[in-house]
N, C-alpha and C positions, 0 to 999 in steps of 0.2 A: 812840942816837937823837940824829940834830941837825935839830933846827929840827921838828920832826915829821917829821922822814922815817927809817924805820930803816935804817941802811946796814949793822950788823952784828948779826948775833943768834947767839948758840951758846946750847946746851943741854947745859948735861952729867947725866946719868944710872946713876946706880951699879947695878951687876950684877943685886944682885936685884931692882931694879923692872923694869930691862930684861926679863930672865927672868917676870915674873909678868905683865908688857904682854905677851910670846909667847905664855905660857900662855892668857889671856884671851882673846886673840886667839882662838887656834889652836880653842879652848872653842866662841867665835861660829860661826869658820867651823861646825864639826861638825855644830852645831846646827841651823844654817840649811839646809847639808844632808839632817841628817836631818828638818827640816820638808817640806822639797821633795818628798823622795824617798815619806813619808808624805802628803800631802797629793795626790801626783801617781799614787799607786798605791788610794787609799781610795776609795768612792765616797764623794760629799759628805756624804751624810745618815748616816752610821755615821762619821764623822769625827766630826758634833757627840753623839756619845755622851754622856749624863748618870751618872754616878754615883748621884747622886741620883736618879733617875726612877723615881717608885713601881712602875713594870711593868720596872724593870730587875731582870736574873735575879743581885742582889748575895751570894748562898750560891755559884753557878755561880762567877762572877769571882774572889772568895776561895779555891775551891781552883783557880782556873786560874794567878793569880799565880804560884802554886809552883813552876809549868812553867819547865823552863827549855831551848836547844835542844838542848842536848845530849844530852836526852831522846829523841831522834829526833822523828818524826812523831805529830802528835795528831789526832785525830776528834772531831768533837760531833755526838752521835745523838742526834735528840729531836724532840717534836713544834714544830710553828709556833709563834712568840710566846716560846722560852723564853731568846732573849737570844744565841743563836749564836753568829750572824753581827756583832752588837754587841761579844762578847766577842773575838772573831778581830780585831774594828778595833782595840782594846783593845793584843792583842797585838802584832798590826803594828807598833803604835808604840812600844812597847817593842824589837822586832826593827828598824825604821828608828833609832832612838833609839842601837842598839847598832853600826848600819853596816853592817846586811846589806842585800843588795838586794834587793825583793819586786817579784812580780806578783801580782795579784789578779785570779780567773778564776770567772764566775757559770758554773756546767754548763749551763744555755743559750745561753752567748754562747760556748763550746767546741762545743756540736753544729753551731750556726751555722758556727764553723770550721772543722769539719769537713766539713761538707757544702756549703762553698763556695772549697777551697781550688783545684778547677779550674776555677774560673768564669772567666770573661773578662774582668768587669768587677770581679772584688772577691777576685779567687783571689789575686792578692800581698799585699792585707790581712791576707786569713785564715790564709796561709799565716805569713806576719809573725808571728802573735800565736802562732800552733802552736808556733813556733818559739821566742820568747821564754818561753810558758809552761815548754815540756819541758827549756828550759833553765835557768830564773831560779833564782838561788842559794837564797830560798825560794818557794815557792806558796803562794797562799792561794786554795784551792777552796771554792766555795762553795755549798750547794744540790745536793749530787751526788747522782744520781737526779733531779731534773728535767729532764735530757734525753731526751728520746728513744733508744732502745740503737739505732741504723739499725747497716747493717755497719761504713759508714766510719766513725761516730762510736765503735764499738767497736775497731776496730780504731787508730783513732788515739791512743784511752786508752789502750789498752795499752800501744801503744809509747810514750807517754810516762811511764806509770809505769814499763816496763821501763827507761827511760833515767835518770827521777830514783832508781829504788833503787840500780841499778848503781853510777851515781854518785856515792849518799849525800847527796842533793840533798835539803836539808827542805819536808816538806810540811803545811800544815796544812788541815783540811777537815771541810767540815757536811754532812750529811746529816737527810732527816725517817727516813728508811726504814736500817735497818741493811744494810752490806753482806749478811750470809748469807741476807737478806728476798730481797733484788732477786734472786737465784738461784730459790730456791725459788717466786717469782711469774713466774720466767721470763722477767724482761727484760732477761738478759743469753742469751747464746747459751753451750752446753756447753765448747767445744772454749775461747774467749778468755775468756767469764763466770770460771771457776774460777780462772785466773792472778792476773785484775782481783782479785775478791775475797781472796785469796789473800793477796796485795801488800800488800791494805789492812788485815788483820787480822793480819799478820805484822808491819808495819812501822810499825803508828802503836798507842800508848796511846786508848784509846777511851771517851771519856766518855761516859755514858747521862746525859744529860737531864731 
C-alpha cells in the first residue's frame, strides 16, 4: 500500500485450508441445491411441517425414519388426518437432501392429466407433467384413489407404473383406501385394475396407518 492506494496484494494459502475452502464450498453449493430442488417439488404447506405439532402423527415418523431407498417403494394406507402426506414431505427432503431428483404428483392433478393431454389448449401441459411424472428418478404420489378410475386415467397409470417398475424407478405413495379395497369396490376395471394393484402390493412396503 502507498499513499492509500493498494497497488500489490498477494495471498498465500497452504494446502489444507485451500482443500477445506473447496470442501465448504462444494458443502454450500449441494445444499442450496438440495433446497431448490425440495422447495420447487413440495407443496408450500407440508414444506412447513412441525415436529412438534400436537396432531402430528410423531409414532408414524419414528418408524418412517428407518426407511431408507434402497428399500424399494413405500405406501401409506390410512385414514384422513393421520400425518401421510406430512410425513412423505418429511421424506422428500431427506431424498432432495441426498441428490435425487423428485416429482410430486396429487392423484387428481394425474386424472386432470390424463383426461386433458389431447386437448388443444392444455394437451402439452398435461402431456409435460405425464411425462415427467413416469419418468422422475423418484415419485412422490399422493392421495391415490382420489381420482376418478375413467379409461384414460386408468390406462395412463398403468403404463406409468409399468414404466417406473421396469425401470426400478422409486416410488413413494398415500392412499385412504387400500389397493386390494379399490378392486373389490370396483373402481378399477378387471382386465388393467389387477396389474395396477398388483405392482402396488408387489413393489412397495406398506404401512397401515
Amino acid at each position: 500500500m502507498l499513499g492509500g492506494v493498494v497497488y500489490l496484494e498477494t495471498h498465500s494459502v497452504c494446502d489444507p485450508c485451500c482443500e477445506l475452502r473447496e470442501s465448504t464450498d462444494t458443502e454450500k453449493r449441494r445444499e442450496a441445491a438440495a433446497r431448490k430442488e425440495f422447495e420447487r417439488v413440495v407443496p408450500v404447506s407440508y414444506r412447513k411441517t412441525e415436529l412438534s405439532h400436537p396432531n402430528f402423527n410423531t409414532p408414524l415418523w419414528e418408524q418412517l425414519k428407518k426407511w431408507k431407498p434402497e428399500q424399494g417403494w413405500l405406501g401409506l394406507v390410512g385414514e384422513t388426518g393421520r400425518s401421510k402426506t406430512r410425513c412423505l414431505s418429511l421424506l422428500a427432503k431427506r431424498l432432495a437432501w441426498n441428490g435425487y431428483k423428485l416429482e410430486w404428483c396429487i392423484a387428481t392433478r394425474f386424472q386432470w392429466a390424463a383426461q386433458r393431454q389431447w386437448s388443444d389448449d392444455e394437451g402439452y401441459k398435461a402431456r409435460e407433467w405425464l411425462r415427467r411424472w413416469k419418468r422422475a428418478e423418484v415419485l412422490i404420489l399422493d392421495d391415490l384413489g382420489k381420482q376418478k378410475w375413467t379409461d384414460s386415467v386408468e390406462q395412463e397409470f398403468f403404463d406409468m407404473l409399468e414404466h417406473r417398475t421396469s425401470n426400478e424407478l422409486l416410488t413413494l405413495w398415500s392412499a385412504n383406501t387400500h389397493p386390494e379395497q379399490m378392486i373389490k369396490a370396483k373402481q378399477l376395471t378387471r382386465d388393467r385394475g389387477a396389474p395396477i394393484v398388483g405392482r402396488l402390493l408387489d413393489f412397495s412396503e406398506i404401512v397401515l396407518v
